[in-house]
C-alpha positions as CSV (number, residue, x, y, z in Angstrom):
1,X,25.7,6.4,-53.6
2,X,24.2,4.9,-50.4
3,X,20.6,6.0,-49.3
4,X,20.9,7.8,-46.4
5,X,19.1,7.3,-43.4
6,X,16.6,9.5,-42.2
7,X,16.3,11.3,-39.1
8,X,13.7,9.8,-36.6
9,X,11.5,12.4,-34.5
10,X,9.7,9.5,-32.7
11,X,10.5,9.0,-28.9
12,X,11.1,5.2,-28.8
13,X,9.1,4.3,-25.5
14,X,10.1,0.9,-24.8
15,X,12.9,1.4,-22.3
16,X,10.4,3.5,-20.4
17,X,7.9,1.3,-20.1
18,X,10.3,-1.5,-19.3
19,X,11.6,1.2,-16.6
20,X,8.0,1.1,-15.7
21,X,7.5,-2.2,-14.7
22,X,11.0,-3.1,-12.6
23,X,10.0,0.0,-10.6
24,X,6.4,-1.3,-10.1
25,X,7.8,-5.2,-9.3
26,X,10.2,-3.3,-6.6
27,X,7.1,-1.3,-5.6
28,X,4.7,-4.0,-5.1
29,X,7.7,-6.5,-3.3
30,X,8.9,-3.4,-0.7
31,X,5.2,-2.1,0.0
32,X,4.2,-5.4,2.1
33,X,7.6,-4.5,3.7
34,X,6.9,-1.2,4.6
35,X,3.5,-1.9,6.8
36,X,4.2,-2.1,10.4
37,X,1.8,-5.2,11.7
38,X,3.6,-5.9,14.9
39,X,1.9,-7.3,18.4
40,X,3.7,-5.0,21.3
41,X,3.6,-6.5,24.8
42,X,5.6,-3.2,26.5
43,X,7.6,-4.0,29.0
44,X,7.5,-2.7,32.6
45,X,9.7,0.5,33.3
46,X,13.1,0.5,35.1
47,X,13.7,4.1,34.4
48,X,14.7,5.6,38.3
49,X,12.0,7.2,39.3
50,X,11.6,10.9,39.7
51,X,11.4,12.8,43.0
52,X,8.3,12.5,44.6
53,X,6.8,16.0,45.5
54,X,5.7,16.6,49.2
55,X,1.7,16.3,48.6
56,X,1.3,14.6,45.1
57,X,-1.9,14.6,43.4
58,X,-3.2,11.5,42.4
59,X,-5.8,10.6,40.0
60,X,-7.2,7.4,40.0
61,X,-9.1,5.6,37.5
62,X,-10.4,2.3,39.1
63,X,-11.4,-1.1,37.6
64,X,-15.0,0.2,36.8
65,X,-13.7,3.4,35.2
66,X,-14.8,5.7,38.4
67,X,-12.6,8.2,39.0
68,X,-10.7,9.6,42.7
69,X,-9.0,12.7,42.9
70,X,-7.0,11.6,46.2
71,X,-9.3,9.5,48.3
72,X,-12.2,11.1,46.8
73,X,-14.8,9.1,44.5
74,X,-15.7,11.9,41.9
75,X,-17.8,12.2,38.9
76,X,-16.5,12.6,35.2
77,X,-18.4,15.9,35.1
78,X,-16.9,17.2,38.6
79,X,-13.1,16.5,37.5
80,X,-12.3,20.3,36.7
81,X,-13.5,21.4,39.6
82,X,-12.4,19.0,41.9
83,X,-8.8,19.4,40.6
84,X,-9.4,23.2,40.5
85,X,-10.3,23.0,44.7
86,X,-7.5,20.8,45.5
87,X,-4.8,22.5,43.3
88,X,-6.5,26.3,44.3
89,X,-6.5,27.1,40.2
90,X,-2.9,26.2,39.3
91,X,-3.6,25.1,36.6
92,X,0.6,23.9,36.5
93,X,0.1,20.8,39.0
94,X,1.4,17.9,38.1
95,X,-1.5,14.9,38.0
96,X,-0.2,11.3,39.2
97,X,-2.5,9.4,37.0
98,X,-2.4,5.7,38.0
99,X,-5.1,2.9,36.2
100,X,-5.9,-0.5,37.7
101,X,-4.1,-2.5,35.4
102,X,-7.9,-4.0,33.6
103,X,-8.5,-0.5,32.3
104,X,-8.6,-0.2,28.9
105,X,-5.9,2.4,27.1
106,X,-8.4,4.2,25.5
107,X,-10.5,5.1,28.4
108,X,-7.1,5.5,29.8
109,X,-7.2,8.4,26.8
110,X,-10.5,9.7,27.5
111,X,-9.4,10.5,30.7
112,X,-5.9,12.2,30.0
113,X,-8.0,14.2,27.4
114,X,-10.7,15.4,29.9
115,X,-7.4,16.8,31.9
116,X,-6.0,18.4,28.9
117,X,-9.8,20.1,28.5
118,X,-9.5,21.0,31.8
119,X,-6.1,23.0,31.5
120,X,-4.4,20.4,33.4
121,X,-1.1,19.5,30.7
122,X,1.5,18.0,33.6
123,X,0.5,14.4,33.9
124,X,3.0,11.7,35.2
125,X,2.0,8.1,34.9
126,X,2.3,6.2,38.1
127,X,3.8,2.2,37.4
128,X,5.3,-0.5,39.0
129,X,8.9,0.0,39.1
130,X,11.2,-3.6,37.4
131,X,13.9,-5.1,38.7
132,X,15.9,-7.6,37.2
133,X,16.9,-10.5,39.2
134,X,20.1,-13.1,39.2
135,X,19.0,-15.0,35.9
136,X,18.1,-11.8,34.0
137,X,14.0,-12.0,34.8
138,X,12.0,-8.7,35.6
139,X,10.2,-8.6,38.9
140,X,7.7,-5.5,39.7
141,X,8.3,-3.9,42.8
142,X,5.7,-0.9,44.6
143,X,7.6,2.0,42.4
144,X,8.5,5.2,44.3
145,X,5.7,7.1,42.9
146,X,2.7,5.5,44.0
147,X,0.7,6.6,47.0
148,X,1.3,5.1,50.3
């Protein structure tokens, strides 16, 4: 008679861990993969550009941050109410912001965030309109936003 074999109640864990370490080699190989480290240089617009409305409100944020609601030099602190005088309260305007092109985009930030403190939600950003010429170049031209 042959012995017989016993039953085994052990798990056998070597095919896990050799599980284990293909899906950490794939891990570590597609995690550099994932990590967006890209340089942007955005292009200018060439979207049509919406209607412009009778009297558009313009904010202005200048080279040395100052801001002008219109043709008015204003102070940081003033903005609400400067905007709430010109717009009478409605607080459903839509703001033209433009920014000299030096202007930083996070102080570009600061200000859209002191219009969102000040209830102000409708911004439009003013930009050169783009063309593109015979040999497939862009060319800026005075978009149909800006003030006159």
């Amino acid at each position: 008679m042959l012995p017989t074999a016993e039953e085994v109640h052990e798990i056998n864990v070597t095919p896990f861990i050799d599980v284990m370490l293909v899906l950490l080699i794939i891990f570590m190989v597609a995690a550099p993969l994932a990590t967006v480290d890209v340089h942007v240089d955005l292009p200018a617009s060439s979207a049509k550009p919406a209607e412009r409305p009778d009297k558009p409100l313009y904010l202005t944020v200048k080279e040395d941050l100052s801001l002008s609601v219109g043709n008015d030099t204003i102070a940081r602190d003033g903005l609400q109410a400067a905007l709430d005088d010109v717009t009478e309260n409605n607080r459903d305007a839509r703001i033209f912001l433009r920014a000299d092109r030096t202007v930083d985009y996070g102080d570009l930030m600061d200000v859209m965030n002191l219009l969102r403190g000040a209830g102000y939600l409708k911004i439009a950003l003013v930009g050169l309109e783009t063309t593109a010429n015979a040999e497939g170049a862009t060319e800026p031209i005075a978009s149909g936003t800006q003030a006159p």
